[in-house]
VOPAGU-2260 file (C-alpha; in pm, 1 decimal, decimal comma):
REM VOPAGU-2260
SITE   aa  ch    i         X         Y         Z
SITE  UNK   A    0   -4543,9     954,3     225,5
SITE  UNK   A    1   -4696,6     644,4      52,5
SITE  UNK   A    2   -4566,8     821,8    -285,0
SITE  UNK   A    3   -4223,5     806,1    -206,7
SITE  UNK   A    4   -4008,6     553,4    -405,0
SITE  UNK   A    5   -3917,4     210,8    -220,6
SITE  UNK   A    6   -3510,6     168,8    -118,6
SITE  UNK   A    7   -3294,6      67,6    -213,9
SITE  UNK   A    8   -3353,4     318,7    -550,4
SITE  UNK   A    9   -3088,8     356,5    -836,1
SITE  UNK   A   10   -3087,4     674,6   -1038,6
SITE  UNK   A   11   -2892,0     644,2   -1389,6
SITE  UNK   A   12   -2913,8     782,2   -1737,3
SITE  UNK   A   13   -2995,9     496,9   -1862,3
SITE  UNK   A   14   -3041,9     593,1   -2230,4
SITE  UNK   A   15   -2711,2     794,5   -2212,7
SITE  UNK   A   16   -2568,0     458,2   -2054,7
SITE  UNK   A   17   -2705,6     235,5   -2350,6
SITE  UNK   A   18   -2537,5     485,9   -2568,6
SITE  UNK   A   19   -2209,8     470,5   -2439,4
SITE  UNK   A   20   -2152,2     155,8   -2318,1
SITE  UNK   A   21   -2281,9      43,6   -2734,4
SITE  UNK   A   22   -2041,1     283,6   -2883,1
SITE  UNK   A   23   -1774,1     181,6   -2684,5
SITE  UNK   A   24   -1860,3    -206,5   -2806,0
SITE  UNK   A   25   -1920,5    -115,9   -3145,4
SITE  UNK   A   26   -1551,1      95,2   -3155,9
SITE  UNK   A   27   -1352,0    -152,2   -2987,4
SITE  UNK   A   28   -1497,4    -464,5   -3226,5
SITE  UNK   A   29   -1430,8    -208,7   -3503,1
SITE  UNK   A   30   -1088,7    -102,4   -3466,8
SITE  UNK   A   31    -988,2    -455,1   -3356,5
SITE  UNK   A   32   -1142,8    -641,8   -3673,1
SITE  UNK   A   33    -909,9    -319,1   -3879,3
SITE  UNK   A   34    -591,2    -427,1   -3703,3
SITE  UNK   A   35    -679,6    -780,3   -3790,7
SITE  UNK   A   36    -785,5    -722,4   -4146,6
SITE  UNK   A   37    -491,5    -510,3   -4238,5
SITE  UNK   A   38    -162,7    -725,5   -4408,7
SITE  UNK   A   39      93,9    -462,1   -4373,5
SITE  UNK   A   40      34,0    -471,3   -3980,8
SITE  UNK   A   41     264,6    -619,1   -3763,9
SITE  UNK   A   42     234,9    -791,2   -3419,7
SITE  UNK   A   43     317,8    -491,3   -3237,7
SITE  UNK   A   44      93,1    -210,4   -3457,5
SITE  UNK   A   45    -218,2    -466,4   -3424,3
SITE  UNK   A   46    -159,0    -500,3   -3058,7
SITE  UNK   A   47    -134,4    -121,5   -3001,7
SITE  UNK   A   48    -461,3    -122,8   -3257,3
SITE  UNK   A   49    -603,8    -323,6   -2962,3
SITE  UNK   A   50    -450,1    -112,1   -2690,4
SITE  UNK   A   51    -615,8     206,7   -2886,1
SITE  UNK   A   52    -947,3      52,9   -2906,9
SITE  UNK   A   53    -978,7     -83,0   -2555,6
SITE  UNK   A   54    -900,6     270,4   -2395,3
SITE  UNK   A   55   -1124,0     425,6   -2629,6
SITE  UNK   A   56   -1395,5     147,3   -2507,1
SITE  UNK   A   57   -1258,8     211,4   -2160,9
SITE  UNK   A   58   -1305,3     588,4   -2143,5
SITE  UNK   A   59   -1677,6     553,3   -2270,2
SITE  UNK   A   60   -1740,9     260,0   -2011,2
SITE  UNK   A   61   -1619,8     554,7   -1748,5
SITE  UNK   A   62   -1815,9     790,2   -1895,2
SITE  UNK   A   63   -2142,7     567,4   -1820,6
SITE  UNK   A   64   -2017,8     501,6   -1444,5
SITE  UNK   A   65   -2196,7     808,0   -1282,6
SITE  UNK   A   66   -2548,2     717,4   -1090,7
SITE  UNK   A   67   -2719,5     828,0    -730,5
SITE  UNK   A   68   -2824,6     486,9    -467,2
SITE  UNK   A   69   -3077,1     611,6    -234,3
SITE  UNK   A   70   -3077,6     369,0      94,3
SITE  UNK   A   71   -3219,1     365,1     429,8
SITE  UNK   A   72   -2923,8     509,5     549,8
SITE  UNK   A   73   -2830,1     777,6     305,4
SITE  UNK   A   74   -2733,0     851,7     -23,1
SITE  UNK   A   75   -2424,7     759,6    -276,5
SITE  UNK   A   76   -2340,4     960,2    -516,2
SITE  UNK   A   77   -2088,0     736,8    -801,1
SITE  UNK   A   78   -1932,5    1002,5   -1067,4
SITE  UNK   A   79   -1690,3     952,0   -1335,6
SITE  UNK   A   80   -1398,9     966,6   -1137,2
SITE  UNK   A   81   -1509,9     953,0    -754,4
SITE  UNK   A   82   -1753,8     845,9    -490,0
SITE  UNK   A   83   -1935,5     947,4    -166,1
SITE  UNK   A   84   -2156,3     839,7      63,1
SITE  UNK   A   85   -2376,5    1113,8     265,1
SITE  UNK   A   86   -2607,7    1073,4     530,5
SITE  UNK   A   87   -2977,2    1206,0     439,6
SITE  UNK   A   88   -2930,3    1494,2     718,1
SITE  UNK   A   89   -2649,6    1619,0     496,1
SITE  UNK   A   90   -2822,6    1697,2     201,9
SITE  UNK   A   91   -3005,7    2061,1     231,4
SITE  UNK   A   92   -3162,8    2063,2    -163,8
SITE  UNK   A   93   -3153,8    1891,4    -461,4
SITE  UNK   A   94   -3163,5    2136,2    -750,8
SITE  UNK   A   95   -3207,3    2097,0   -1149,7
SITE  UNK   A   96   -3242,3    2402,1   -1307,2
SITE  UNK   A   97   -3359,0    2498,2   -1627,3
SITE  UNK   A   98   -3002,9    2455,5   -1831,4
SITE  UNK   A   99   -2842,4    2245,0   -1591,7
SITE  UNK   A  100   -2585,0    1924,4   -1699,8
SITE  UNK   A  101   -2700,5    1762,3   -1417,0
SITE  UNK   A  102   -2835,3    1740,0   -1072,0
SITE  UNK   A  103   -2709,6    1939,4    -796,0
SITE  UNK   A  104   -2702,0    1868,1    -411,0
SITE  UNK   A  105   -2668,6    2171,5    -190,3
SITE  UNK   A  106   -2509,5    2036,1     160,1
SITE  UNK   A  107   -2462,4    2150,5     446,0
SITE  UNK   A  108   -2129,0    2187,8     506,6
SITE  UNK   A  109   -2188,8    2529,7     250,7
SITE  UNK   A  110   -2106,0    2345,1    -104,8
SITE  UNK   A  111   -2266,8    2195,8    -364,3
SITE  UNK   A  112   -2186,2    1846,4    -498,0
SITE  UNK   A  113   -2313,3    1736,3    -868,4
SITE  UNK   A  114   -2475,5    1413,6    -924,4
SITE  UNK   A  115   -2461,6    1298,2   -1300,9
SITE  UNK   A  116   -2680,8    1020,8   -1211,0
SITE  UNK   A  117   -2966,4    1227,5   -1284,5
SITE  UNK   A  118   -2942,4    1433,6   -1609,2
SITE  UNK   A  119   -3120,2    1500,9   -1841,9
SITE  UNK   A  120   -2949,5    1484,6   -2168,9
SITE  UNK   A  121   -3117,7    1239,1   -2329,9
SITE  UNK   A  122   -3394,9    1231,9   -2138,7
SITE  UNK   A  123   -3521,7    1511,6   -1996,0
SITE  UNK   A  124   -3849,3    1395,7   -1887,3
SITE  UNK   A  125   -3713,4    1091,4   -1656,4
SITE  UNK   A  126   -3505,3    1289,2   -1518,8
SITE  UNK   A  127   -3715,8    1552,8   -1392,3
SITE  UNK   A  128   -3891,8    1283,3   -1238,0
SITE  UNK   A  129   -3591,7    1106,1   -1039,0
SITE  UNK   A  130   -3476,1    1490,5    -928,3
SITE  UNK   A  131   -3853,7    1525,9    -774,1
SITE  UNK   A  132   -3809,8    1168,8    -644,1
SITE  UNK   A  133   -3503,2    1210,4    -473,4
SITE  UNK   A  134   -3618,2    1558,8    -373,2
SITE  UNK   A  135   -3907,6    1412,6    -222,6
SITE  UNK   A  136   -3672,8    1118,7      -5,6
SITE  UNK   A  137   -3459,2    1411,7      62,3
SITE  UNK   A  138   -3736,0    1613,3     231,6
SITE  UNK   A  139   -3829,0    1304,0     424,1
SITE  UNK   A  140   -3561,3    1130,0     547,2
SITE  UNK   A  141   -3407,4    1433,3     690,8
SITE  UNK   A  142   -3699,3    1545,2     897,6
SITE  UNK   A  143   -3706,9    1187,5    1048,8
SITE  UNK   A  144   -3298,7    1139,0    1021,5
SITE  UNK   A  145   -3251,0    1332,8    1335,2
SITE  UNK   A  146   -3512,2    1202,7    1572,7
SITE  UNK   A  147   -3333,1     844,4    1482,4
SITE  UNK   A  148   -2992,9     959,3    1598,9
SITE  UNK   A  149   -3112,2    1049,0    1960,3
SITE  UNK   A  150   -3308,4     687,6    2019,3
């Protein structure tokens, strides 16, 4: 198992990240500097100019949240609008499929939970290779997951 990645392990899209957290940047600086530059404003249209632009910069920063931690004692999966923490022994698969958005993670309580910390929008290639990685801790960590419970 020397192949396995170390933990603590992040998964992110990072270029997708890079994207969004830039736009959001480049749309707040440039809505502000219009609210700023424009003399028929007043106080209260240039703050709401502000207001418009940090939400916008807000929503994108939101959008870039999602990623998967892998650590010694399970795995948490951080999406746009929620978080949760599962133990390795309660994670059956990890599936990406030709078209999928994004990872998948069959459990076993019957249901599937998504993971847009690995997808592969951007790029495709990376995150092929984070699915196989966390595949791969997956596969490990819950054969030896239950022998550590009864010690």
């Amino acid at each position: 198992m020397s192949d396995l990645p170390a933990l603590p392990i992040t998964f992110r899209p990072g270029r997708t990240r890079a994207v969004l957290l830039s736009a959001g940047a480049a749309i707040f600086v440039v809505i502000t500097a219009i609210a700023l530059l424009l003399p028929r404003l007043g106080p209260g249209e240039r703050l709401s100019f502000v207001f418009t632009a940090a939400m916008l910069a807000g929503v994108l920063a939101l959008l870039s949240r999602p990623k998967v931690v892998a650590e010694e004692s399970g795995v948490t999966v951080v999406n746009i609008a929620g978080k949760r923490q599962l133990a390795w022994a309660e994670i059956v698969e990890v599936n990406l499929r030709v078209g999928d958005p994004w990872v998948f993670l069959n459990l076993t309580d019957g249901t599937s939970l998504p993971a847009l910390g690995i997808q592969p929008g951007i790029a495709k290639q990376r995150a092929i290779e984070d699915a196989r990685a966390l595949r791969a801790l997956v596969q490990a960590r819950s054969i030896t997951e239950p022998e550590q419970r009864q010690s």
